[in-house]
C-alpha positions as CSV (number, residue, x, y, z in Angstrom):
1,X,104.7,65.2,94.5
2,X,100.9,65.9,95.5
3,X,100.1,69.5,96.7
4,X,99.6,69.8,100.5
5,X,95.8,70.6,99.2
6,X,94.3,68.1,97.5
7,X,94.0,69.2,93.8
8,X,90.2,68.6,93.1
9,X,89.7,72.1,92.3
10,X,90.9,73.7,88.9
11,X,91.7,77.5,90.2
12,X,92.2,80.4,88.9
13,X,95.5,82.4,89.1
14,X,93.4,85.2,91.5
15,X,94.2,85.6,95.2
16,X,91.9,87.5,97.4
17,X,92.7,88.8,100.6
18,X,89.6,91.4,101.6
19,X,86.5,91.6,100.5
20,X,84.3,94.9,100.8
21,X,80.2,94.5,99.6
22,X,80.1,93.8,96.1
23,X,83.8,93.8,95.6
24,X,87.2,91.5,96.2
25,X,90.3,92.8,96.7
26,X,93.4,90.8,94.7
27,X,96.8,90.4,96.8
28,X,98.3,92.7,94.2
29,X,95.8,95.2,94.8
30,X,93.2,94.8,92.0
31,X,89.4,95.6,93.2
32,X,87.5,93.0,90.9
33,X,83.2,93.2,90.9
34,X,82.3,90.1,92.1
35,X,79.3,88.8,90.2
36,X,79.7,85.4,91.7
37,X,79.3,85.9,95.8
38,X,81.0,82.7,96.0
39,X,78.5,80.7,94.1
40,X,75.2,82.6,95.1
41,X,76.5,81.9,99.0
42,X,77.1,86.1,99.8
43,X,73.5,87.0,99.8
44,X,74.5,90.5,101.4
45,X,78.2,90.9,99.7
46,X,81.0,90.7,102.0
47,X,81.8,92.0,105.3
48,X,78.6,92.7,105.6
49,X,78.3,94.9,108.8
50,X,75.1,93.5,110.5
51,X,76.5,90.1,110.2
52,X,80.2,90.9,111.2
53,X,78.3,92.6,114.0
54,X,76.5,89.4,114.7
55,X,79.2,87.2,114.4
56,X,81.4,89.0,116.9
57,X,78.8,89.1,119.4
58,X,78.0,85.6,119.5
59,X,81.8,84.3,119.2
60,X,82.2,86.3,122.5
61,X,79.1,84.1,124.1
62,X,79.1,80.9,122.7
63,X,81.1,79.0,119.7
64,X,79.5,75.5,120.1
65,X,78.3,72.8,122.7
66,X,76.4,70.2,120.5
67,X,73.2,69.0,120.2
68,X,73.2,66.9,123.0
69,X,71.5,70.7,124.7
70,X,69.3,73.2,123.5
71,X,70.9,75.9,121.7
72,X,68.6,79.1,121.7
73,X,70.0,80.6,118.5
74,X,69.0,77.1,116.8
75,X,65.7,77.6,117.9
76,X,65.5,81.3,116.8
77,X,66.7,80.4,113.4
78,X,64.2,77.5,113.3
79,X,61.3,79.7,114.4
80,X,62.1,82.1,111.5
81,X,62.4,79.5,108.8
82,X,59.0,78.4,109.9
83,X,57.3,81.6,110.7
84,X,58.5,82.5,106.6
85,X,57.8,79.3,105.1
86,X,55.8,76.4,104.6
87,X,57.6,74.2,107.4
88,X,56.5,73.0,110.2
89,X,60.1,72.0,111.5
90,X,63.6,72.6,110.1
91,X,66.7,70.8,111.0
92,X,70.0,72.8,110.8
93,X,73.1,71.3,108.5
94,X,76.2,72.4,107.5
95,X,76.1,72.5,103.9
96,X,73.5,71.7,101.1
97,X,75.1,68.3,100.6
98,X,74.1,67.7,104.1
99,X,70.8,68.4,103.7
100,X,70.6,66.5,100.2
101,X,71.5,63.3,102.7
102,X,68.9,64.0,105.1
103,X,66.2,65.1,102.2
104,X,66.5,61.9,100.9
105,X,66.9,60.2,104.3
106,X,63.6,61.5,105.3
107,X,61.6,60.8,102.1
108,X,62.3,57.1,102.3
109,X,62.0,57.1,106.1
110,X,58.4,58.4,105.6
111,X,56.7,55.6,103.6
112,X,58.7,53.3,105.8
113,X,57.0,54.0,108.7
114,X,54.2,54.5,106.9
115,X,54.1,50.9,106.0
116,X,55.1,51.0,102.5
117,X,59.1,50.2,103.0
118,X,59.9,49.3,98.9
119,X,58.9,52.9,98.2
120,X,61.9,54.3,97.8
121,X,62.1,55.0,94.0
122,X,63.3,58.9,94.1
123,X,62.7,60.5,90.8
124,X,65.5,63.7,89.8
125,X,66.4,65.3,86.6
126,X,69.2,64.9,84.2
127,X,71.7,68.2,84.6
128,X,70.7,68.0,88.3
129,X,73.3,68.9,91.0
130,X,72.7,68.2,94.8
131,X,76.0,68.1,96.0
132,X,78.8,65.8,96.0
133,X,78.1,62.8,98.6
134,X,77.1,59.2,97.7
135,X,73.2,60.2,97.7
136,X,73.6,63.5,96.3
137,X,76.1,62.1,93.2
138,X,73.3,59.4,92.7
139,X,70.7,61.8,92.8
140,X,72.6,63.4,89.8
141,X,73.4,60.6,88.2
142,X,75.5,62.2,85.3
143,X,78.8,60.2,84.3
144,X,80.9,63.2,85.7
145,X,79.5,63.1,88.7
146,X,79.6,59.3,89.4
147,X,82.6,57.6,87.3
148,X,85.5,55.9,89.2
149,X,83.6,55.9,93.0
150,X,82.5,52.6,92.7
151,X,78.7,51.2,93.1
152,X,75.9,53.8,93.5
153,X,73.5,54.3,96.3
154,X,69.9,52.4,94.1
155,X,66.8,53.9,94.0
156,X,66.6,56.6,91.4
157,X,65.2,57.3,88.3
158,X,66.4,60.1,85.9
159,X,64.3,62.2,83.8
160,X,64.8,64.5,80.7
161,X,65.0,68.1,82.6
162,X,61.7,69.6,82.6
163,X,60.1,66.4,80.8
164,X,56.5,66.9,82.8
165,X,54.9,64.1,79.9
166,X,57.5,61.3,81.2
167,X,57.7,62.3,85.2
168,X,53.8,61.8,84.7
169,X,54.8,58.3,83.2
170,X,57.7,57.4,85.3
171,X,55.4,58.4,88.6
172,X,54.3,55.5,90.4
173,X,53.3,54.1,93.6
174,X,56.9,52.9,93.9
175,X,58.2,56.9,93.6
176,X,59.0,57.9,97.1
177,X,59.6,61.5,95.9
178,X,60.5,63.7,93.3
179,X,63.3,66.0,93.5
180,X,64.1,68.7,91.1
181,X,65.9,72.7,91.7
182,X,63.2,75.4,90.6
183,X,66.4,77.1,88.7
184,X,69.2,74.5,87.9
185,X,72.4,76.1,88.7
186,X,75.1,74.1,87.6
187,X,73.1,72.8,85.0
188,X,72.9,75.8,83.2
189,X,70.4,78.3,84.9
190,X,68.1,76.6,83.6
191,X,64.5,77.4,85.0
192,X,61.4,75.0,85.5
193,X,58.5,77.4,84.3
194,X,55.9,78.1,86.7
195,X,53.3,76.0,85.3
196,X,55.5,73.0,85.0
197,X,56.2,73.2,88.2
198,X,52.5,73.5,88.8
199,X,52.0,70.4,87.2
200,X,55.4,68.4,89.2
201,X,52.9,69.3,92.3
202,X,49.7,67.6,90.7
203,X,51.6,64.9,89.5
204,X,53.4,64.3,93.4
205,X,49.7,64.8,94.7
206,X,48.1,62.3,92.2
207,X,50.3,59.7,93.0
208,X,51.0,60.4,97.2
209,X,54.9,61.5,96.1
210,X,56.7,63.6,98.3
211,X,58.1,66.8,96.4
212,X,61.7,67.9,97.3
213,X,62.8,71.1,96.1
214,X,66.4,72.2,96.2
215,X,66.4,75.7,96.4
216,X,70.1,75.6,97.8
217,X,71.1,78.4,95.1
218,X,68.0,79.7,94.1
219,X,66.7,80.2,97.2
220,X,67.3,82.4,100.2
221,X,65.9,86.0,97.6
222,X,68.2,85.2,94.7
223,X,65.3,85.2,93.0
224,X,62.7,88.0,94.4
225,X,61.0,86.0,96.5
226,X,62.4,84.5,99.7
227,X,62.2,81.4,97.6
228,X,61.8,80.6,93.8
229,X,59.0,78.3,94.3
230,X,57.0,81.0,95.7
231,X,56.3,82.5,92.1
232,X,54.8,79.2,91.3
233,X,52.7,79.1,93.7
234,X,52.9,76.4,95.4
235,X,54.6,74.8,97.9
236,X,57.0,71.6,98.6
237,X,56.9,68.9,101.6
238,X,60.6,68.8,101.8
239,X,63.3,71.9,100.9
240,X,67.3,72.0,100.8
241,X,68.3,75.3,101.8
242,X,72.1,76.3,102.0
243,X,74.5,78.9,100.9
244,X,73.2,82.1,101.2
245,X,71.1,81.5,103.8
246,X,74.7,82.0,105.9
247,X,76.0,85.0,103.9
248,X,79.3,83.1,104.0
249,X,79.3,81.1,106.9
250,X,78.8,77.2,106.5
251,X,75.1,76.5,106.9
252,X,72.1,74.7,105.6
253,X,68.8,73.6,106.6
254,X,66.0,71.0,106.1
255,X,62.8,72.3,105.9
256,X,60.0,70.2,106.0
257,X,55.9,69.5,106.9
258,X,54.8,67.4,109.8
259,X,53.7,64.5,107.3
260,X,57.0,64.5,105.6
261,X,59.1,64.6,108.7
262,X,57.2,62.3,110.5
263,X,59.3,59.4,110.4
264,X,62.7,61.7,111.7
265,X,62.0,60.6,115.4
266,X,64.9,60.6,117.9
267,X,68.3,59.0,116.9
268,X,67.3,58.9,113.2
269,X,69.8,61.6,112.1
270,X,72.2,64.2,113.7
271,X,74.9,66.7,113.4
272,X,77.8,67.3,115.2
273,X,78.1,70.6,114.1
274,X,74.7,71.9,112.6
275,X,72.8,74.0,114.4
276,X,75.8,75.4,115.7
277,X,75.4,78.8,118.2
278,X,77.8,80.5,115.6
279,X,76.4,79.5,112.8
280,X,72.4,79.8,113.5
281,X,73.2,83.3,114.7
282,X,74.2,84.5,111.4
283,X,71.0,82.8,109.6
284,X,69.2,84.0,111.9
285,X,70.2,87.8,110.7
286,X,70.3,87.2,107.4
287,X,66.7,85.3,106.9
288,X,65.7,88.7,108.7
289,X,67.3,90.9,106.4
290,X,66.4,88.8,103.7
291,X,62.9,88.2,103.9
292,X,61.8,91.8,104.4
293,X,59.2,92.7,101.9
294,X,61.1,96.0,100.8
295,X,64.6,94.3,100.4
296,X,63.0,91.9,98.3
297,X,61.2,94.7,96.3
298,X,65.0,96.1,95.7
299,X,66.1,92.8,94.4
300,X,63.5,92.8,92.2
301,X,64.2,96.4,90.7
302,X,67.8,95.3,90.4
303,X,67.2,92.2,88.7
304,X,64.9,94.2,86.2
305,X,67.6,96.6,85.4
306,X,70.4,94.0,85.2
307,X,68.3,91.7,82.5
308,X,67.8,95.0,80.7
309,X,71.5,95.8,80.0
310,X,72.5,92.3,79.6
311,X,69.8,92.3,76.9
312,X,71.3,94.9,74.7
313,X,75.0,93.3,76.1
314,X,73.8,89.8,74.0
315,X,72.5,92.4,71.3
316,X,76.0,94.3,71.1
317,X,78.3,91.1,71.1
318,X,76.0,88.9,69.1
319,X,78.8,86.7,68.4
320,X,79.8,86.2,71.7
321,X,76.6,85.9,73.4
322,X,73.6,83.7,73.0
323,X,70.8,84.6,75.4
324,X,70.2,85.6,78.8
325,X,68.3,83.1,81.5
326,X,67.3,82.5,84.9
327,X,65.2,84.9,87.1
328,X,66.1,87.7,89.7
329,X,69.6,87.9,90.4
330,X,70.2,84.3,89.3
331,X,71.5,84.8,85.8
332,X,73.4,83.0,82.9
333,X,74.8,83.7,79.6
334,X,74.8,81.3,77.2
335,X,77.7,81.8,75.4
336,X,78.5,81.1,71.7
337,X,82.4,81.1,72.3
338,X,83.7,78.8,75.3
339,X,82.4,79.7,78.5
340,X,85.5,79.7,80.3
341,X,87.1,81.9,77.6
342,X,84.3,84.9,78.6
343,X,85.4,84.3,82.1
344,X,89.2,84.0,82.0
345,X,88.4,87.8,79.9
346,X,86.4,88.8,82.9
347,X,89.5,88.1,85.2
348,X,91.3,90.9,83.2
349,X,88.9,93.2,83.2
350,X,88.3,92.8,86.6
351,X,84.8,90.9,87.0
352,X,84.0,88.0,88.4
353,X,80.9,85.2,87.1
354,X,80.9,81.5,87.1
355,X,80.8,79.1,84.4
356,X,78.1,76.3,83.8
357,X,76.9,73.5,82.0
358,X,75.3,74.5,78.5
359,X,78.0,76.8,77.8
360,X,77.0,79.1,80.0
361,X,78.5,82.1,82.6
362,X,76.5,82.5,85.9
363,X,75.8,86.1,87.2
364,X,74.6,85.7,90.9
365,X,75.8,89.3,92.6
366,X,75.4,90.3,96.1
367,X,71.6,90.6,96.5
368,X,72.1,94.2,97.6
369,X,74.3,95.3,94.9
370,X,73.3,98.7,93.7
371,X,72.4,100.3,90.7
372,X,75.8,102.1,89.7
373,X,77.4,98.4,90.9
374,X,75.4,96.9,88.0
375,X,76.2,99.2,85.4
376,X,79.9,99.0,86.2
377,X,79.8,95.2,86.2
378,X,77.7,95.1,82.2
379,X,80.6,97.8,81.4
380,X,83.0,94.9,82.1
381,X,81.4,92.3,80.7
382,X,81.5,94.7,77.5
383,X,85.6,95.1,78.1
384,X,85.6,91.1,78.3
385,X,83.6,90.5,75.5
386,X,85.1,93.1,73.1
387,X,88.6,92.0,74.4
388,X,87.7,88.1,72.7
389,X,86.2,90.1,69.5
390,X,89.6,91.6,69.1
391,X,92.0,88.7,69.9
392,X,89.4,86.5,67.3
393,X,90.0,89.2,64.7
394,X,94.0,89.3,65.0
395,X,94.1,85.6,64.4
């Protein structure tokens, strides 16, 4: 008989019923350092108190009332998004799957009205992930992704990740857009180097693509900067943003220039739900918190520090660990023994990370973790690792 939850998810045997910063708190009573945040989605940890503070206040106002009205705490959110980025406007989703839809929604939509309606090639990269809707799957394109749901949505073109000598080939004036994650997360942590992505830009601006950049889990000051593109230097026409940017309640965002969004005029998209009073009032606190200079300053320090002692971790367990990637506090392990064996060990010795494609674990901690929270977490990752060195050595 089928579960009363439909069993897409393989879970572990972990129940949490609290959550306190950079901690979770098992049914049984177990306090386990959470280096995962819910896949990169607790920017601030849990319970947070300026956002439970936010939260309350607003649910005693207003929960929702649709888009059919204008919703202040929309706007405020919006204005901030802007005021921070390279946008001109932003419209407010859900999830990041939602925004993948509209992303390429809009990017097609543009050279329609622009009077070039076969544009609509959309050019992504092998170990991509975008989320799990008919564009987003097709924007992936990987077997896993798209076996067994039946004919996929045309129009795009897959590239060897980080292959800058065949995007420059495969560019055309058919490519609508490009779209690519500065730091692939499910692929890996797998980062596009500055200069590559320096050259996506020229290539997008040679040929009159539109760049889309999914910063849905690099973004939001995972990665030092309010968003990893920043480093690069340069800046996109059209952004996913999702996850953290609600510290743990459901939101995403659009973000886009006037040229790229010129095409999304009334009735050409909606939400029932996004932009939601509830929601946008949270973002609106968090992209405050977030995108102060000296938080971001702190991230950096922390991310410094955490490289550093995973460094000597991958030197101490050589035959456990690989190398480190990634950038900030967006970091993986490549692992020389099964990923999922260096996270079941975790579980036990009461850490949390998430495994990846390549073989790798993922380390995305609360972005305001602290110092003696770091060392504590590289201690268990020691336990873990030397706990697989000593079940190896009995067999």
């Amino acid at each position: 008989m089928i579960p009363s939850v439909l069993p897409t998810y393989n879970r572990a045997p972990l129940e949490f019923v609290r959550g306190e910063g950079s901690w979770l708190v098992e049914r049984d009573g177990r306090r386990f350092l959470d280096l995962g945040s819910g896949i990169a989605v607790n920017a601030l940890g849990h319970a947070h108190p300026d956002l439970v503070a936010t939260l309350n206040e607003q649910a005693q106002k207003l929960w929702h009332v649709s888009n059919l009205y204008r919703i202040p705490e929309q706007q405020r959110l919006a204005d901030l998004l802007v005021e921070h980025t390279f946008a001109d406007t932003v419209f407010l989703t859900n999830s990041g799957t939602e925004a993948c839809e509209l992303a390429v929604k809009m990017a097609r939509k543009y050279w329609y009205e622009a009077g070039d309606p076969d544009r609509v090639e959309i050019i992504a990269f092998e170990g991509a992930f975008h989320g799990r809707s008919t564009a987003a799957i097709a924007a992936a394109g990987s077997e896993k992704m798209i076996k067994g749901f039946g004919p996929v949505l045309g129009g795009f073109t897959h590239l060897p990740w980080g292959d800058i000598a065949a995007l420059k080939k495969a560019a055309s004036e058919k490519t609508a857009a490009v779209l690519l994650e500065p730091i692939q997360g499910e692929g890996g942590i797998r980062a596009m180097s500055d200069e590559d992505l320096r050259a996506v830009r020229a290539i997008c601006d040679e040929t009159g693509a539109l760049l889309i950049l999914d910063e849905v889990q690099c973004g939001m000051g995972r990665t030092g900067r309010l968003f990893a593109h920043e480093w690069a230097g340069i800046t996109p026409d059209i952004m996913m943003v999702a996850k953290g940017i609600g510290g743990g309640f459901p939101l995403g965002a659009v973000l886009a220039d006037e040229r790229a969004a010129s095409g999304m005029t009334v009735g050409t998209h909606g939400s029932t739900y996004g932009g939601n009073p509830l929601g946008c009032a949270v973002g609106a606190k968090l992209v405050e918190i977030v995108s102060d200079p000296g938080f971001l300053a702190t991230v950096n320090d922390r991310a410094g520090a955490l490289r550093q002692k995973l460094e000597g971790l991958v030197a101490t367990h050589p035959d456990i660990f690989d190398e480190v990637r990634g950038a900030g506090l967006m970091l993986g392990l490549r692992c020389k023994v099964p990923n999922v064996d260096v996270v079941s060990a975790g579980f036990d010795a009461e850490v949390i990370t998430v495994p990846a494609a390549d073989n790798v674990i993922r380390l995305l901690p609360p972005l305001n973790i602290t110092e003696e929270e770091l060392a504590e977490a590289v201690t268990r990752l020691d336990a873990a690792a030397t706990q697989i060195e000593s079940a190896s050595s009995s067999d």
